[in-house]
SERO-4910 file (N, C-alpha, C, O; in steps of 0.05 Angstrom, whole numbers):
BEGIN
 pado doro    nc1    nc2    nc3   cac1   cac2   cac3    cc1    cc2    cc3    oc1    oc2    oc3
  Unk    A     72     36    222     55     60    221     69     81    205     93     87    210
  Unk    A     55     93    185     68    121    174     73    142    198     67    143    221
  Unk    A     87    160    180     96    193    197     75    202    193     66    204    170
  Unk    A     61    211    217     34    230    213     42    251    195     64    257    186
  Unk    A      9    264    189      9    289    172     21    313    176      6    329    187
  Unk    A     47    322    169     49    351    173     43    378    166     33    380    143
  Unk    A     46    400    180     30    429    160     12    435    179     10    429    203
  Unk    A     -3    451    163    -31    463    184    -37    448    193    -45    454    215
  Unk    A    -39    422    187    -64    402    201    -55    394    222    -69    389    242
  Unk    A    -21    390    221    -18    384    258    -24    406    273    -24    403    298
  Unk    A    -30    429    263    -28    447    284    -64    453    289    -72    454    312
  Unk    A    -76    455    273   -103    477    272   -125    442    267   -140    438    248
  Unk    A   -122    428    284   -146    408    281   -170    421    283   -187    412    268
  Unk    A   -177    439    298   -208    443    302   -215    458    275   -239    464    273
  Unk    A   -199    466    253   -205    483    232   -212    461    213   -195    443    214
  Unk    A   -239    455    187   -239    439    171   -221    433    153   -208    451    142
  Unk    A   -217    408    149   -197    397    129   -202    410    101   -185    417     85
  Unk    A   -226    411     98   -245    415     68   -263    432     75   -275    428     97
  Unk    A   -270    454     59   -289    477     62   -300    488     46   -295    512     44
  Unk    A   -322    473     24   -329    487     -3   -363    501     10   -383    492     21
  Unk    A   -353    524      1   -384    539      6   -390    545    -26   -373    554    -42
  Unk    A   -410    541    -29   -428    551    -46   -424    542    -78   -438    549    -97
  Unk    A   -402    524    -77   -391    512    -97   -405    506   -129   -425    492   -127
  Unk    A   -399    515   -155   -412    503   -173   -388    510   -197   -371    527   -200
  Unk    A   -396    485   -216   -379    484   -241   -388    479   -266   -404    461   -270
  Unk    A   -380    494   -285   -404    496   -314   -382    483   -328   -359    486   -319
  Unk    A   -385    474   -342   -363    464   -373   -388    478   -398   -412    472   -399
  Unk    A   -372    496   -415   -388    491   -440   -376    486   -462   -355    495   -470
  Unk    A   -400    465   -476   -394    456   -502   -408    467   -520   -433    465   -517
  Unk    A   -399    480   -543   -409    484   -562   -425    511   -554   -413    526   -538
  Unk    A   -449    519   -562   -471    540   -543   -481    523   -517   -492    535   -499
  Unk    A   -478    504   -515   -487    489   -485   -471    487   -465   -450    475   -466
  Unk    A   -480    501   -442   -470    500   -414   -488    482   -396   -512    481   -390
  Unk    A   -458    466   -388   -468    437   -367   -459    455   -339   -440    467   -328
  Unk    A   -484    448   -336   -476    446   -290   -477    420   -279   -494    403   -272
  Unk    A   -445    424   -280   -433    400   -265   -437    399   -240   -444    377   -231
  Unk    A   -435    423   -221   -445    427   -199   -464    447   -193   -467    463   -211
  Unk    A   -476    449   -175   -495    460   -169   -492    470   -141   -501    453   -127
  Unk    A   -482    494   -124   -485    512    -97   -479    479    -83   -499    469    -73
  Unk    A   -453    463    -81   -447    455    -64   -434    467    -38   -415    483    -36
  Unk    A   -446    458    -22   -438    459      7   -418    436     18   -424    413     12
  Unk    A   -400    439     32   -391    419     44   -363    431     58   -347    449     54
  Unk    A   -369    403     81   -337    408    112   -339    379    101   -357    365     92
  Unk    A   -312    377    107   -300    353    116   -278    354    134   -259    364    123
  Unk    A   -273    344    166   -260    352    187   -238    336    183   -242    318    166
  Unk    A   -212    335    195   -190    322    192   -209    289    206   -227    290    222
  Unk    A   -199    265    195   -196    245    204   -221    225    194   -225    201    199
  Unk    A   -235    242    182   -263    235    167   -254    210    143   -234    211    128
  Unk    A   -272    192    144   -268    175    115   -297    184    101   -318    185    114
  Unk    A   -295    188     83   -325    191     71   -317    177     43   -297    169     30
  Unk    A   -338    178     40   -349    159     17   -372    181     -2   -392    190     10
  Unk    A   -368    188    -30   -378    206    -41   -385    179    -63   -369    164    -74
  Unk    A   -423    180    -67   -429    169    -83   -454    176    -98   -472    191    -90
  Unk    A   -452    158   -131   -467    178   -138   -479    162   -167   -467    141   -170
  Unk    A   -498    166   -187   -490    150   -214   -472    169   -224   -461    187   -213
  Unk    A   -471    158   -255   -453    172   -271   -469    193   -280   -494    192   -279
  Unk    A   -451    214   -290   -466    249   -289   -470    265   -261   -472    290   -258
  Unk    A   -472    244   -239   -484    267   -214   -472    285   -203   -478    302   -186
  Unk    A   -441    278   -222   -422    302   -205   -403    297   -184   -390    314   -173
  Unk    A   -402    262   -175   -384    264   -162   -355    270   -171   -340    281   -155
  Unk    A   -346    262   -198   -316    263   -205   -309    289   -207   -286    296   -200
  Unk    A   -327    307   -216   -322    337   -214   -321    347   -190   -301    361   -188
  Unk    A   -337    346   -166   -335    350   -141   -300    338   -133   -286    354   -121
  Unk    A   -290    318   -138   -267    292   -134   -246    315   -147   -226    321   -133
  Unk    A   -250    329   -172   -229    341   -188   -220    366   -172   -197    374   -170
  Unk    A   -246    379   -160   -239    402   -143   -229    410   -125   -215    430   -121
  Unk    A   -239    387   -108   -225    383    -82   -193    366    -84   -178    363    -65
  Unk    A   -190    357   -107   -164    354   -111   -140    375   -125   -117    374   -133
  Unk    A   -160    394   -123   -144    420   -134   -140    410   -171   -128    426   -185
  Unk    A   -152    386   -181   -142    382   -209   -162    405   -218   -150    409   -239
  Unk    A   -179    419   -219   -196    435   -228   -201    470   -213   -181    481   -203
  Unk    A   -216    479   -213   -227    501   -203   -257    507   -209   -269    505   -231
  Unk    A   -265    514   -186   -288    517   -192   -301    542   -214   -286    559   -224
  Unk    A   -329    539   -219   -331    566   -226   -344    583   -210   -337    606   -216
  Unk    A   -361    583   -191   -370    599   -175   -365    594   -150   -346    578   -150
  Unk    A   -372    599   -124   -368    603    -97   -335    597    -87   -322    596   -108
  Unk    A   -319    593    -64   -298    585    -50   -288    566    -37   -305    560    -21
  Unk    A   -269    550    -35   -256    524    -34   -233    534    -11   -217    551    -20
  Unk    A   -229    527     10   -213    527     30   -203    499     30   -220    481     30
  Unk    A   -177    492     30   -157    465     40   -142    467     66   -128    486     65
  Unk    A   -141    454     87   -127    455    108   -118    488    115    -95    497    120
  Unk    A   -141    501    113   -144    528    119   -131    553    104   -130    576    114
  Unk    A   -119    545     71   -108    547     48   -140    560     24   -157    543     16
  Unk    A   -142    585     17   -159    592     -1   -154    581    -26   -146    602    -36
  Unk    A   -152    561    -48   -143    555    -72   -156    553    -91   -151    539   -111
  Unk    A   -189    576    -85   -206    577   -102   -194    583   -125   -195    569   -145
  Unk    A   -182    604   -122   -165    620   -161   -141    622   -154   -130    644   -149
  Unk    A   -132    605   -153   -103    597   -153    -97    584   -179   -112    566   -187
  Unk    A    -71    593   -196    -73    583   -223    -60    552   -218    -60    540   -197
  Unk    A    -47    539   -250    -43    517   -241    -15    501   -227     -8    480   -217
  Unk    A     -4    528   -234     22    516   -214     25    518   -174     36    506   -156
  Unk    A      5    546   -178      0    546   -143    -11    527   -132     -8    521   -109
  Unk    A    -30    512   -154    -54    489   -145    -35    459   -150    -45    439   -141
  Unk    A    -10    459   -165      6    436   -168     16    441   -141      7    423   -126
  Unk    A     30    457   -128     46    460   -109     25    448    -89     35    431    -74
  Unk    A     -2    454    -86    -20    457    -62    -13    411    -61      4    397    -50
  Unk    A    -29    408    -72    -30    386    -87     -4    367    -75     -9    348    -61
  Unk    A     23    374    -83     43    361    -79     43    352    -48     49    331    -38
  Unk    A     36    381    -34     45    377    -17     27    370     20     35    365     43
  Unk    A    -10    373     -1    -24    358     25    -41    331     18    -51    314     33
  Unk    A    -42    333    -13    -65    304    -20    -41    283    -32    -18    284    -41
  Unk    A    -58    267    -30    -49    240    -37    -72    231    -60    -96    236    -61
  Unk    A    -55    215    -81    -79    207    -94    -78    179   -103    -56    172   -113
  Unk    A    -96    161   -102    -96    134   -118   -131    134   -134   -153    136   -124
  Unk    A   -123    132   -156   -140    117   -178   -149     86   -187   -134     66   -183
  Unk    A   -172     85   -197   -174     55   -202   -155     45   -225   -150     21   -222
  Unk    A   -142     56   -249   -120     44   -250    -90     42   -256    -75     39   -274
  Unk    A    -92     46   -221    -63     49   -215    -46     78   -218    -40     95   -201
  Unk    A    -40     76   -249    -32     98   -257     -1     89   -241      4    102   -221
  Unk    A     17     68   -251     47     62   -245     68     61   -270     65     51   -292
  Unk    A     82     72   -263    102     70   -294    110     40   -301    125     27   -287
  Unk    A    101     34   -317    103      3   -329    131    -11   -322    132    -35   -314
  Unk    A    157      4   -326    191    -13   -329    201     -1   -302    225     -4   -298
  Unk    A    184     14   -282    197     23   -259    182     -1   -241    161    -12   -245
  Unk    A    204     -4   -217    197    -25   -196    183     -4   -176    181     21   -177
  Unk    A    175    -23   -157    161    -20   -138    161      9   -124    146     27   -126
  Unk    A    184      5   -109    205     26    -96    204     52   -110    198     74   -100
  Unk    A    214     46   -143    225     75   -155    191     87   -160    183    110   -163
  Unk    A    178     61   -161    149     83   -158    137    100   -135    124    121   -135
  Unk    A    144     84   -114    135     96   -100    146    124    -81    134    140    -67
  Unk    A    189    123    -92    199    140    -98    198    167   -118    214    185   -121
  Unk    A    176    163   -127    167    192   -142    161    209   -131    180    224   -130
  Unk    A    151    215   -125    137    244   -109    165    248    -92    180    263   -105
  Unk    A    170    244    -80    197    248    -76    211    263    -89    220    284    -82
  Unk    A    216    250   -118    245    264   -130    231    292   -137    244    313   -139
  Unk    A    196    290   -140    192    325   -147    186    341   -131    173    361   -134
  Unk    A    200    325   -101    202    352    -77    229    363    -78    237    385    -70
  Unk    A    243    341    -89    273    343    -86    290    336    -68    312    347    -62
  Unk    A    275    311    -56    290    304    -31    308    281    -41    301    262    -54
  Unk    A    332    286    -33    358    263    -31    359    233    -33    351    216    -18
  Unk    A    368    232    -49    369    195    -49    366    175    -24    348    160    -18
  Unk    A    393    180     -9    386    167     11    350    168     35    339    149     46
  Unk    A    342    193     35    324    204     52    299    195     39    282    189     56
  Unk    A    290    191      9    271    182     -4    270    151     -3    252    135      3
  Unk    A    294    147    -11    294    110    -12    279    101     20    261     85     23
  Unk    A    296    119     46    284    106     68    256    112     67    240     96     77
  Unk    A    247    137     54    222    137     64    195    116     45    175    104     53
  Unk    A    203    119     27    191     97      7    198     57     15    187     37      8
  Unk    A    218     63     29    224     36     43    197     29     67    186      7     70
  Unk    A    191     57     83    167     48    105    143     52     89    125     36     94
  Unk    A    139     66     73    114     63     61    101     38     48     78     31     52
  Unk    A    125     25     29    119     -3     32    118    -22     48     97    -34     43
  Unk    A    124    -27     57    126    -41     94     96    -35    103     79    -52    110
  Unk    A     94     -5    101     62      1    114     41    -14     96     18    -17    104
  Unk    A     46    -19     79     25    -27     67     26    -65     54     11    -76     39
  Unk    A     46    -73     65     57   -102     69     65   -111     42     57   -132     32
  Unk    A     85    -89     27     95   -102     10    137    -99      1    151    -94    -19
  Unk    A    139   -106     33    164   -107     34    173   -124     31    191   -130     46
  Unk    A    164   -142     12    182   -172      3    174   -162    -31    173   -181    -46
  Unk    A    169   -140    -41    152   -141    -73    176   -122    -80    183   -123   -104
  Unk    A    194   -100    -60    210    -81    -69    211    -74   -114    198    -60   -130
  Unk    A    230    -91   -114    243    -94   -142    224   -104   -162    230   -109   -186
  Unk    A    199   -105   -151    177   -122   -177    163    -95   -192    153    -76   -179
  Unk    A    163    -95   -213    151    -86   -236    127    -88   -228    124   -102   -209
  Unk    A    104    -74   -239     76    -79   -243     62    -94   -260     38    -95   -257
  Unk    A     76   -110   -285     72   -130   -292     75   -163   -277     63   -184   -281
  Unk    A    101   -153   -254    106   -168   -241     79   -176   -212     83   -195   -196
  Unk    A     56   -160   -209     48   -159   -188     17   -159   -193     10   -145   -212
  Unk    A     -5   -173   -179    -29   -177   -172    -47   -150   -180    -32   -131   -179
  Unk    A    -60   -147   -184    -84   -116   -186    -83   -106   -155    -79    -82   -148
  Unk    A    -87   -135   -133    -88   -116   -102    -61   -102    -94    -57    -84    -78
  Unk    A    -40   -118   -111    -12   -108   -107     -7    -84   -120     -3    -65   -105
  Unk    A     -6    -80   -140    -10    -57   -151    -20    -35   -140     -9    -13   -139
  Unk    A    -42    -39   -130    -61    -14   -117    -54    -11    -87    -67      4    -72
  Unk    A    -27    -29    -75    -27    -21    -55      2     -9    -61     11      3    -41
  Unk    A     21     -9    -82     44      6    -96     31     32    -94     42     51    -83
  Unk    A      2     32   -106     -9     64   -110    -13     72    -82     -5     94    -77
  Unk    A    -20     64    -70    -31     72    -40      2     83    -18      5     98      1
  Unk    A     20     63    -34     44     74    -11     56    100    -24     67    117    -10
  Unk    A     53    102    -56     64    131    -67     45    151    -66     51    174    -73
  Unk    A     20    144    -57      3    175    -47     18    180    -19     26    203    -15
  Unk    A     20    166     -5     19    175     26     52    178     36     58    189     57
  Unk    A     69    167     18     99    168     16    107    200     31    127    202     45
  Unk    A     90    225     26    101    248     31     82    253     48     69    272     42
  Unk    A     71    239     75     52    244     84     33    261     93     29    270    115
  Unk    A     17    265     65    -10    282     70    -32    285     85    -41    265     96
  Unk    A    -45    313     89    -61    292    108    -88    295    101   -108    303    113
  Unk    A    -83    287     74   -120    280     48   -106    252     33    -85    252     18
  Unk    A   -125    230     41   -125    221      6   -137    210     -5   -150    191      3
  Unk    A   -137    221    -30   -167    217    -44   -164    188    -60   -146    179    -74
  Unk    A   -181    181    -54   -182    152    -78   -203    152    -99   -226    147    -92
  Unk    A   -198    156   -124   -230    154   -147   -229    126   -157   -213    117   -174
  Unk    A   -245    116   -146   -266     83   -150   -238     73   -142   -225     68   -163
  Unk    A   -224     68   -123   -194     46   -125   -201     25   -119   -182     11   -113
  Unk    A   -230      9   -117   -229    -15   -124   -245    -27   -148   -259    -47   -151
  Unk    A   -236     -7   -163   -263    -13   -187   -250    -35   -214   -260    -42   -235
  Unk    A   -223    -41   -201   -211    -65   -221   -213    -86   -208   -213   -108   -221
  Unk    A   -214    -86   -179   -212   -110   -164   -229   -130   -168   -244   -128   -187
  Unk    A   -228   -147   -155   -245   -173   -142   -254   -160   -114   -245   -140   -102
  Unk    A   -280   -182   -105   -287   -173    -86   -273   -171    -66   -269   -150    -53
  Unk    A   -261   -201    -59   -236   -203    -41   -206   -179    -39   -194   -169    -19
  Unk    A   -204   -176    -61   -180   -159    -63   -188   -132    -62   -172   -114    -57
  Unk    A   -220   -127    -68   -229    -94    -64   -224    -94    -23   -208    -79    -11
  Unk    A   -241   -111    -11   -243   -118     19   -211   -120     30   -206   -111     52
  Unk    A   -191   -131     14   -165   -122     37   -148    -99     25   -125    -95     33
  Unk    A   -160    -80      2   -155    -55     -2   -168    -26     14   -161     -3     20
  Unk    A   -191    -46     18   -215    -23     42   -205    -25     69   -206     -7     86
  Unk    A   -192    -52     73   -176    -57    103   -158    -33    108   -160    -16    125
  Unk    A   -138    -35     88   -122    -22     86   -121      9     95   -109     23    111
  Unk    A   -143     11     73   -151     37     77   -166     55    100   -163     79    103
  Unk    A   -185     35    117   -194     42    151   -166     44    161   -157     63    173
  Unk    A   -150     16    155   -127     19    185   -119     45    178   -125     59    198
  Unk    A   -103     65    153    -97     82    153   -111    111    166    -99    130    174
  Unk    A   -134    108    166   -156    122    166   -147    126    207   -139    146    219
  Unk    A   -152    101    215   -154    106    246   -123    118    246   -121    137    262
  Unk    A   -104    114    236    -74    129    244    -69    155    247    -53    166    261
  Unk    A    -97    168    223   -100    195    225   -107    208    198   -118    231    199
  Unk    A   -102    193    171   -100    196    145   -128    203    151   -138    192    171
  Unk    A   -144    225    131   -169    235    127   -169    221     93   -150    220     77
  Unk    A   -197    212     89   -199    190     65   -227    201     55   -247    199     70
  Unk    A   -228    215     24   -249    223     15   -247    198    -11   -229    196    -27
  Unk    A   -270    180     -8   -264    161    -33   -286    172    -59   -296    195    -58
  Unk    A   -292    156    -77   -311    163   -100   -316    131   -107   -300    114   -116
  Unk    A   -337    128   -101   -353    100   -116   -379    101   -128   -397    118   -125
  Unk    A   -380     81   -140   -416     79   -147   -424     53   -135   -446     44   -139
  Unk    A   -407     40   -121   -416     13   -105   -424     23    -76   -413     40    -62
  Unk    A   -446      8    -73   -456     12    -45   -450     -3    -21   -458      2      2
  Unk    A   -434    -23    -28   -421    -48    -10   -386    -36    -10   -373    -44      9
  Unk    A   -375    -20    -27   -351     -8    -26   -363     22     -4   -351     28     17
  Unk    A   -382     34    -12   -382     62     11   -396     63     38   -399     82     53
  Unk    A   -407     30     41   -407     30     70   -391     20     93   -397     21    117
  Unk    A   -370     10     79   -340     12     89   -329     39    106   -312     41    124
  Unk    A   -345     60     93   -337     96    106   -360    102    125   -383     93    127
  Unk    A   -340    126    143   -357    121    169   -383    154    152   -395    170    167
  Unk    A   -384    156    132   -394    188    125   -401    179     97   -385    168     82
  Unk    A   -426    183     90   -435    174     60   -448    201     43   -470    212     45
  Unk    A   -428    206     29   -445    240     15   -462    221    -17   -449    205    -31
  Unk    A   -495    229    -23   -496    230    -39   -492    245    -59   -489    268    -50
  Unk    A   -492    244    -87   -496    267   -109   -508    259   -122   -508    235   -127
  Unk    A   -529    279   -135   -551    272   -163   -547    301   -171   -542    319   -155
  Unk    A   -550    306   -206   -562    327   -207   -533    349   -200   -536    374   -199
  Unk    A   -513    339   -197   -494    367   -184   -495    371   -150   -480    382   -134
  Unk    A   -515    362   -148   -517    370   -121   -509    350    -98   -509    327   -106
  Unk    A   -503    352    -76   -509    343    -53   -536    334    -42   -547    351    -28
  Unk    A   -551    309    -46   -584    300    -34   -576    292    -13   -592    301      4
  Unk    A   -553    274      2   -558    268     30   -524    267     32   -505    263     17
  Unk    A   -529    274     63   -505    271     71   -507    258    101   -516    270    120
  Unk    A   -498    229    101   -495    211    125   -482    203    136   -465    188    126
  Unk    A   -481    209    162   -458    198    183   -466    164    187   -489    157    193
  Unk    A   -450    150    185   -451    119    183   -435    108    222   -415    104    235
  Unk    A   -461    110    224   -449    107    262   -434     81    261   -418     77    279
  Unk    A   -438     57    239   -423     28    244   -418     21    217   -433      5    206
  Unk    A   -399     30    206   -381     20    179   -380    -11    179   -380    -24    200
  Unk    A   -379    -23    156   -371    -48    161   -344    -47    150   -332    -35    132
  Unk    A   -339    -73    175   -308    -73    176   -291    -89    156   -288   -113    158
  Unk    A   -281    -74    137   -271    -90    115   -254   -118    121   -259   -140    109
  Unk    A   -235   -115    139   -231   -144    149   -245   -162    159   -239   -184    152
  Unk    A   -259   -160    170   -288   -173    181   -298   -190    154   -302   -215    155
  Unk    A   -302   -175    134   -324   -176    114   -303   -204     97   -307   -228     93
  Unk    A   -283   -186     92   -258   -208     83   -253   -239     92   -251   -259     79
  Unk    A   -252   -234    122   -256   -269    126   -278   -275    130   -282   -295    143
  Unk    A   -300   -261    122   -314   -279    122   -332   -299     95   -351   -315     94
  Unk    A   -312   -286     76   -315   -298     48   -300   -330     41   -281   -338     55
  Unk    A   -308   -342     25   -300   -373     23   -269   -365     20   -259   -343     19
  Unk    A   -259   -386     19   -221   -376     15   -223   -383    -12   -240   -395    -25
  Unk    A   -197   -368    -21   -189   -363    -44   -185   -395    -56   -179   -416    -45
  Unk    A   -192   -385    -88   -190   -418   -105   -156   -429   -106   -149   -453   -108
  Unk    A   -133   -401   -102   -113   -415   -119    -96   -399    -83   -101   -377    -74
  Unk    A    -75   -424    -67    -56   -413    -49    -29   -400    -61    -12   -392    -45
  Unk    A    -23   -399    -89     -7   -389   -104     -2   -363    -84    -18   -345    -85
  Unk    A     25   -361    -63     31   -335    -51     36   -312    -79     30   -288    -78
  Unk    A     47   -325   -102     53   -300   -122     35   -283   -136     38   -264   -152
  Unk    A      8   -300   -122    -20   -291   -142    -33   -280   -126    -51   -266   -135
  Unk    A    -29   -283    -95    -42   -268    -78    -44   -236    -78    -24   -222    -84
  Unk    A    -61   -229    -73    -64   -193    -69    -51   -179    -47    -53   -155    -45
***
C-alpha cells in the first residue's frame, strides 16, 4: 500500500477536493474566439473516481488542463484542496501541481535511456529530497504497482501495460491526493487497458481521488462518477452506484495468445 495523501486533505476531508464555480475558457485565434468552456460548475470530494467524458471539441481536455493547474481559466474560480489557484501565475501553479496532483498520460511520457526507478525517481529530485529517501520511496511505489522485478529496465525494455504502470508509480511517488489520468489506456489493448483500470480502483479504495479523461464508454464505467461534456459544458453528471470491476472484467476475457512472462503487461 502507498503513504496516504498528505496536506489539507488529511486534515479538512469534509472540504471539496475540486471546486470550479462558474468556470469558462476562450482561446483566440486570429479575430475568432473559441469557448472552450462554458459556466462550468463542478465538486469533486476527496476519494471520488470519476470519469470525464466527452467527443473531441467538448472540452474535456481543457476542463483536464485546469484542474491540473496546466492552464487557467478565463472566467469564474477554481479552488484545489481548499487552495484558490484561479490567478496564480505559472510558477505558483508549478509549485501547486508538484505538490498535490499526480499525473499519467496515454503516452507515458518516460525518458527513453532512464530505467525504471530513476523514472520514477523524478519528482523527487525536483522536491529535493535525498538520495537515499527518494530511492526508498520510488522502491514502494514500484512494488505498489507490481513492478519490483522490472527496477533497471528501460522503457524500451518494457510492455505498453508496463510502461504505464512506471507512469502510474511516478505520479503517486510524492503522494498526492489527485490523480489525473488523460485517456491512460488509449495505447493499450483491451486486456492491458482492464489490469491498468484494476490498478487504478485498487488505488482509488486506498484513498487516491482519480479524475480520468476518456472517450471510451467501457473504459469510464470502470468509475464510480461519470461527468459528461458537449459543447464546453457539463450535460450530465452521474453517480455510477456499480462500476464494473476491472478485474472481474479481466478474467473474464479468453487468456492471452503468448505466456511469454517478458511480454506480459
Amino acid at each position: 500500500m502507498l503513504p496516504q495523501p498528505q496536506g489539507v486533505a488529511a486534515v479538512l476531508r469534509d472540504e471539496p477536493l475540486i471546486e470550479l464555480s462558474s468556470v469558462g475558457k476562450d482561446y483566440t485565434t486570429e479575430a475568432v474566439v473559441v469557448r472552450a468552456l462554458r459556466h462550468v460548475d463542478l465538486t469533486i470530494q476527496h476519494g471520488d473516481f470519476v470519469a470525464i467524458v466527452g467527443q473531441s471539441g467538448s472540452g474535456k481536455s481543457t476542463l483536464m488542463n485546469i484542474i491540473g493547474c496546466l492552464d487557467r481559466p478565463t472566467r469564474g474560480a477554481y479552488r484545489l484542496d481548499g487552495l484558490d489557484v484561479t490567478r496564480r501565475n505559472n510558477d505558483a501553479r508549478a509549485i501547486v501541481r508538484n505538490r498535490l496532483i499526480g499525473f499519467v498520460f496515454q503516452g507515458f511520457n518516460l525518458l527513453p535511456r532512464t530505467t525504471a526507478l530513476e523514472n520514477v525517481e523524478l519528482p523527487l529530485v525536483y522536491r529535493g529530497v535525498g538520495v537515499a529517501e527518494r530511492r526508498k520511496l520510488a522502491l514502494e511505489a514500484l512494488g505498489a504497482v507490481g513492478l519490483a522485478d522490472r527496477l533497471h529496465h528501460t522503457p524500451n525494455q518494457l510492455s505498453g501495460g508496463q510502461q504505464q504502470r512506471v507512469a502510474i508509480a511516478r505520479a503517486l511517488v510524492t503522494s498526492p491526493p489527485l490523480l489525473l489520468a488523460d485517456e491512460p489506456t488509449g495505447n493499450l489493448d483491451t486486456r492491458t487497458s482492464y489490469e491498468v483500470l484494476g490498478l487504478l480502483q485498487r488505488l482509488n479504495l486506498e484513498g487516491i481521488t482519480i479524475v480520468l479523461v476518456t472517450h471510451e464508454p467501457d473504459i469510464a464505467a470502470c468509475a464510480s462518477r461519470v461527468i459528461t461534456m458537449r459543447d464546453g459544458e457539463v450535460r450530465s453528471d452521474v453517480r455510477n452506484e456499480r462500476p464494473v470491476d476491472a478485474a472481474a472484467a479481466l478474467a473474464a476475457l479468453p487468456p492471452p495468445e503468448t505466456s511469454d512472462p517478458e511480454q506480459a503487461p
